[in-house]
TORKOL-4160 file (C-alpha; in steps of 0.2 Angstrom, whole numbers, padded with zeros to 4 digits, m for minus):
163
<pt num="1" X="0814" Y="0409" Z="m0779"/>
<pt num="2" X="0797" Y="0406" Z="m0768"/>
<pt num="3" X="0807" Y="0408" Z="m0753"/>
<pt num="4" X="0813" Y="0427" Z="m0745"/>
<pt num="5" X="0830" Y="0426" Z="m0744"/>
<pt num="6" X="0834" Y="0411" Z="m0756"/>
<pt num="7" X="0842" Y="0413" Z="m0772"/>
<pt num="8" X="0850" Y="0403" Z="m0787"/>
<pt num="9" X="0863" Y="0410" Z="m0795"/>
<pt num="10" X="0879" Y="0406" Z="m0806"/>
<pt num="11" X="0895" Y="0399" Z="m0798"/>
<pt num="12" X="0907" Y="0412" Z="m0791"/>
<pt num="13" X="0926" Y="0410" Z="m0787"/>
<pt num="14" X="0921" Y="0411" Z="m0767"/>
<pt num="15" X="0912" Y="0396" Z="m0769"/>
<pt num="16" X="0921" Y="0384" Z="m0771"/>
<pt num="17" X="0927" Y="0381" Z="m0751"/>
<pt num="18" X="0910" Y="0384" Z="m0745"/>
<pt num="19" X="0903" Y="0370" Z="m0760"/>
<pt num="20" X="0918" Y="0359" Z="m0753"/>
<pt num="21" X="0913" Y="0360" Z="m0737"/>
<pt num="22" X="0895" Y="0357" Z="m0740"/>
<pt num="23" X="0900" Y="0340" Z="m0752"/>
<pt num="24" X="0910" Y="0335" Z="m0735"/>
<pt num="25" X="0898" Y="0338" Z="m0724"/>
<pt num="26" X="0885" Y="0327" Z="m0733"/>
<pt num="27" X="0892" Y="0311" Z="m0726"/>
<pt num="28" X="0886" Y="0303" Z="m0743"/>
<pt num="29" X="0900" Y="0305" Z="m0755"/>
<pt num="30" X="0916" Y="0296" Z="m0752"/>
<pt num="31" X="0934" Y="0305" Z="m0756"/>
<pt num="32" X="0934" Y="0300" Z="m0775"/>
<pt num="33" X="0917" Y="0307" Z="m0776"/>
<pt num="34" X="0922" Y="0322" Z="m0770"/>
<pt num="35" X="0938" Y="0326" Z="m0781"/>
<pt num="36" X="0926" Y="0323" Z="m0794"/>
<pt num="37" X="0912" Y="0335" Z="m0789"/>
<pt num="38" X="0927" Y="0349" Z="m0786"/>
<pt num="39" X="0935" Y="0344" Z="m0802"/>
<pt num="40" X="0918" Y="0348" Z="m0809"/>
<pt num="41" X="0918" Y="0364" Z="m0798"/>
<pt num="42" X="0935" Y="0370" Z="m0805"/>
<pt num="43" X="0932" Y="0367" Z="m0824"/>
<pt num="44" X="0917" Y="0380" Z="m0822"/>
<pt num="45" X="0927" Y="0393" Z="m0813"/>
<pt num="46" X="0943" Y="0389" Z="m0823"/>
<pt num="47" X="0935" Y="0387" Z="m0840"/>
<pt num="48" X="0920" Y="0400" Z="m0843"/>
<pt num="49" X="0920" Y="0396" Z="m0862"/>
<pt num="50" X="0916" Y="0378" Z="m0858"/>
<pt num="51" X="0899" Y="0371" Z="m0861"/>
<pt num="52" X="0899" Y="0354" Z="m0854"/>
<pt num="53" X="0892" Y="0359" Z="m0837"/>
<pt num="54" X="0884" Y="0373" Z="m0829"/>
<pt num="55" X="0883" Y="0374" Z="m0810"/>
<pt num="56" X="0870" Y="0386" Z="m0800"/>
<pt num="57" X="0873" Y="0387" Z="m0783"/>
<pt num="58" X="0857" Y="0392" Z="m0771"/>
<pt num="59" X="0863" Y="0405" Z="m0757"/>
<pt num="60" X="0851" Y="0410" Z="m0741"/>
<pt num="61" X="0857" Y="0429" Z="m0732"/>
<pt num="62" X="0876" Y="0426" Z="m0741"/>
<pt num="63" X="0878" Y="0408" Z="m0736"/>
<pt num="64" X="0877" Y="0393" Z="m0748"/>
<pt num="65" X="0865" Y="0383" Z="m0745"/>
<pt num="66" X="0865" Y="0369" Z="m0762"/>
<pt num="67" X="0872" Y="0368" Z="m0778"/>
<pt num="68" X="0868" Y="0358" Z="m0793"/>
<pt num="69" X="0879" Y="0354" Z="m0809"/>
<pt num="70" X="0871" Y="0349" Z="m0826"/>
<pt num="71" X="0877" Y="0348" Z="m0844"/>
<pt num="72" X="0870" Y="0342" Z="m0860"/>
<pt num="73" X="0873" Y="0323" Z="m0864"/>
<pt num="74" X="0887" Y="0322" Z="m0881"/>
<pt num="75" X="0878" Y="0313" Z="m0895"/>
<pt num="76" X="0862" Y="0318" Z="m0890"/>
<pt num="77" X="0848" Y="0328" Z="m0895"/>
<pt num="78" X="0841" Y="0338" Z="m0878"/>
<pt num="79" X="0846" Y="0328" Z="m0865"/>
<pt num="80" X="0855" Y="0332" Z="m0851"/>
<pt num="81" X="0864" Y="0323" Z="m0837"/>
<pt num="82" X="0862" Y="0330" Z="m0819"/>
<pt num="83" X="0880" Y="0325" Z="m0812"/>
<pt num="84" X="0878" Y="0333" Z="m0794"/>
<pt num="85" X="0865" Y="0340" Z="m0782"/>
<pt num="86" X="0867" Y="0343" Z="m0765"/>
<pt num="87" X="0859" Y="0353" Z="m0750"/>
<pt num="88" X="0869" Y="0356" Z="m0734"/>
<pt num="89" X="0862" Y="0343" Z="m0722"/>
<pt num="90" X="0859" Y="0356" Z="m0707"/>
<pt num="91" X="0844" Y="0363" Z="m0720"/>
<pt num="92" X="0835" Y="0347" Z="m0727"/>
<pt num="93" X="0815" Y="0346" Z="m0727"/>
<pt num="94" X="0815" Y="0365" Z="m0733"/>
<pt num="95" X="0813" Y="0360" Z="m0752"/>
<pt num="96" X="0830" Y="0368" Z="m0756"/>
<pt num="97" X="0835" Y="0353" Z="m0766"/>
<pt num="98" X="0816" Y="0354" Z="m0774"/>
<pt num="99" X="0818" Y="0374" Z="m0780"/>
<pt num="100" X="0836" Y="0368" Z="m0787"/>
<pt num="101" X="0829" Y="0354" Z="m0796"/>
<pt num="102" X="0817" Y="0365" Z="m0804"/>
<pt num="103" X="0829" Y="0379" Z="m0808"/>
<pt num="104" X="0838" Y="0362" Z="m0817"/>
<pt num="105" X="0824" Y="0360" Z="m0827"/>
<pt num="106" X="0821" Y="0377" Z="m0831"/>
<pt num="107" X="0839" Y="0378" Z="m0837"/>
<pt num="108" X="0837" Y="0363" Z="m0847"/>
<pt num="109" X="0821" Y="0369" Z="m0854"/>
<pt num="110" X="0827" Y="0386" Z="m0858"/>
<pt num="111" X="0843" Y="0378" Z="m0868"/>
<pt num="112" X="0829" Y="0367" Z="m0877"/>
<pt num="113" X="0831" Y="0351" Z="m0868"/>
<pt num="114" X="0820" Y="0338" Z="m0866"/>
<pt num="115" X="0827" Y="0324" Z="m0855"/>
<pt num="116" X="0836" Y="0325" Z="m0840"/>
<pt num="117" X="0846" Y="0308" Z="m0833"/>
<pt num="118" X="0853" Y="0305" Z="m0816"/>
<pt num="119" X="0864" Y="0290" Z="m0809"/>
<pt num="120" X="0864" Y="0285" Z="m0789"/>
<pt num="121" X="0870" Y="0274" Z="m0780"/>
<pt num="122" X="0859" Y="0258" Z="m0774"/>
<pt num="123" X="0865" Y="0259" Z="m0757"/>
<pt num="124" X="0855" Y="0261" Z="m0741"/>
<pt num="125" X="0865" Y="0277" Z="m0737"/>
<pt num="126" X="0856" Y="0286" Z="m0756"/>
<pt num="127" X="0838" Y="0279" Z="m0751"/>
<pt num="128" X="0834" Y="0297" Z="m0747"/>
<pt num="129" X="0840" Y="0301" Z="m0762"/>
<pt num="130" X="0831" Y="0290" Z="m0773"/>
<pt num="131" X="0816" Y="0296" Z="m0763"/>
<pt num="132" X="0820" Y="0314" Z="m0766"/>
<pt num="133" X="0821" Y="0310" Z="m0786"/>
<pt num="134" X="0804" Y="0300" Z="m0784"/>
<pt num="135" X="0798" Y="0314" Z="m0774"/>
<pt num="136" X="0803" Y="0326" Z="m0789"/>
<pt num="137" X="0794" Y="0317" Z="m0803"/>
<pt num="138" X="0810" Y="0306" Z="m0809"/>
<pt num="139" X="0807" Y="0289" Z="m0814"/>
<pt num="140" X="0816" Y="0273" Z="m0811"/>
<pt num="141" X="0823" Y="0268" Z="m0830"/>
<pt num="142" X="0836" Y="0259" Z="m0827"/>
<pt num="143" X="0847" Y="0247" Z="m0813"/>
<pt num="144" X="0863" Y="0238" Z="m0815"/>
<pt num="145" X="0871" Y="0227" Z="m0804"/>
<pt num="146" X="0886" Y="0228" Z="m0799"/>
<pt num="147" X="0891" Y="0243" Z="m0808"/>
<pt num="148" X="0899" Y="0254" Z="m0793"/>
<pt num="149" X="0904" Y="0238" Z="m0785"/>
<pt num="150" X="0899" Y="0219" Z="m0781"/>
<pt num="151" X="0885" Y="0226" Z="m0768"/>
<pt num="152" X="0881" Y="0243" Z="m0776"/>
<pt num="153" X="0869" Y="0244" Z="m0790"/>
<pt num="154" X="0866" Y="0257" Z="m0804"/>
<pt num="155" X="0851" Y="0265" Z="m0801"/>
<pt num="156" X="0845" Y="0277" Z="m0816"/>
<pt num="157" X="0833" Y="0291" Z="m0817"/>
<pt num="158" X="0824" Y="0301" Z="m0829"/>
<pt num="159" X="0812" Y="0315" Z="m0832"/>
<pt num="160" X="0806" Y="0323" Z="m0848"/>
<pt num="161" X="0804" Y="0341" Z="m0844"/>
<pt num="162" X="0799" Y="0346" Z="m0862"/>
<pt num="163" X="0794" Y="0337" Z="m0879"/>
């Protein structure tokens, strides 16, 4: 990692209360958002044969700091869906989400990936969000209305990270 101090690494067993914590303290993701992200935590730590998803978790002096969870897409060739990305709240503007998206897309390259997809939330509260995924290099491909709820749109993006 550019940063002294910052490091990306595999998920470990102690991780999962601080990750929790970190998810919570957000304020973005309601409580079935949550027990899906720490479902998503458990089967990497209870399942290490699994290939569905892989989580990196980003740690500054011993503390967690960010995590991302990606996994290929079934029934594709090279693409990969980004399921979660978050960056305790207390250390946006750093670029800690940025060096985990990149790490994601080193990952994906080095597992001969091609495409990376995410799904957000068309909210206000995800405005950030979407500009952090702008910010990034992802384009808009997609939006559909309604899908989360009557008010809450679908919003898709996508990055080709190799050919």
């Amino acid at each position: 990692m550019d940063d002294v101090g910052l490091r990306i690494r595999p998920l470990d067993p102690s991780d999962r209360a601080p990750l929790l914590a970190l998810i919570r303290e957000t304020g973005v993701f309601n409580e079935e958002e949550i027990a899906i992200a720490l479902e998503l935590i458990d089967i990497v730590l209870g399942q290490p044969a699994q290939r569905d998803y892989v989580i990196r978790v980003c740690e500054e002096h011993g503390n967690v700091t960010g995590y991302y969870c990606i996994g290929p897409t079934p029934a594709t060739v090279g693409t990969f869906d980004l399921y979660w990305i978050a960056v305790d709240p207390a250390l946006h503007g750093r670029g800690i989400g940025s060096q985990l998206m990149r790490h994601a897309e080193e990952y994906v390259r080095g597992a001969r990936g091609r495409l990376i997809i995410l799904e957000t939330s068309s909210r206000p509260l995800y405005e950030p969000t979407r500009r952090f995924y702008a910010s990034n290099g992802y384009t808009q491909l997609a939006r559909i209305a309604g899908y989360y709820r009557p008010d809450d749109d679908l919003v898709m993006f996508g990055k080709y990270v190799s050919q």
